[in-house]
C-alpha positions, 0 to 999 in steps of 0.5 A, a space after each residue: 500500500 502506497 503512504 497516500 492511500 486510506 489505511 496508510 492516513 485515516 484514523 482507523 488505519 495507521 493514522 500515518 502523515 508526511 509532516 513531522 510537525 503533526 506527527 510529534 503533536 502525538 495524538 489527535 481526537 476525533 469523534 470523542 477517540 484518540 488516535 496517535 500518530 505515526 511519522 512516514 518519512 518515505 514521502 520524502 522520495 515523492 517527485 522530482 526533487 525527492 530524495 534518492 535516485 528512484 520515486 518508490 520502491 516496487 515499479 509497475 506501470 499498468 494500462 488503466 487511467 491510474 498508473 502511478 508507475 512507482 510505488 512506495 509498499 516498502 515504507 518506515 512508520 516512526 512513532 513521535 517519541 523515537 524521533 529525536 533520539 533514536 530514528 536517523 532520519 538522514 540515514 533511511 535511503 531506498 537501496 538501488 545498488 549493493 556492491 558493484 551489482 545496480 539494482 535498476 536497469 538503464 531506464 532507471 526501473 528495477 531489473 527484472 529477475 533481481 528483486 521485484 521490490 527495492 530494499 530499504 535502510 535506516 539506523 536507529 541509534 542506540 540510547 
């Protein structure tokens, strides 16, 4: 499931948001019922100016009127309370090479008969 998508953002899902400002408020309520918050720092890889070499982690054009292409299924969901100290923001990346091996062919898509999804990383530092 991509981060914009209902499960990933409504209350009764994950309750998800791109925005760490939001995400460290902890909780909101709605409808007398509180429900917390988890940061998704993979929005960050949306776009043309996003962060890293690929816009998702699993690529998949389809021939309908919605065709994202890349999709974000591989994602990191942090709770408010491991941000300052323990979540690396600036270490999470999508991994497009291991070693000397490129994960994604010359039009930028992940090669057939490696993986069909690209792997992540991220530190998480010990307090």
């Amino acid at each position: 499931m991509n981060p914009f998508q209902d499960a990933m953002i409504q209350t009764t899902g994950l309750h998800s948001t791109f925005d760490k400002r939001i995400a460290c408020k902890g909780s909101r309520i709605v409808r007398e019922k509180t429900y917390n918050y988890f940061y998704n720092p993979m929005w960050s890889f949306y776009g043309e100016y996003g962060k890293g070499d690929v816009n998702g982690t699993y690529y998949k054009p389809v021939n309908k009127p919605v065709d994202f292409g890349w999709n974000m299924f591989d994602q990191v969901l942090v709770r408010p309370s491991l941000l300052a100290n323990v979540f690396d923001e600036s270490s999470l990346k999508i991994i497009t090479q291991i070693g000397s091996v490129n994960l994604l062919n010359n039009n930028n898509v992940i090669k057939k008969g490696l993986s069909d999804h690209l792997p992540i990383e991220f530190n998480l530092n010990n307090i």
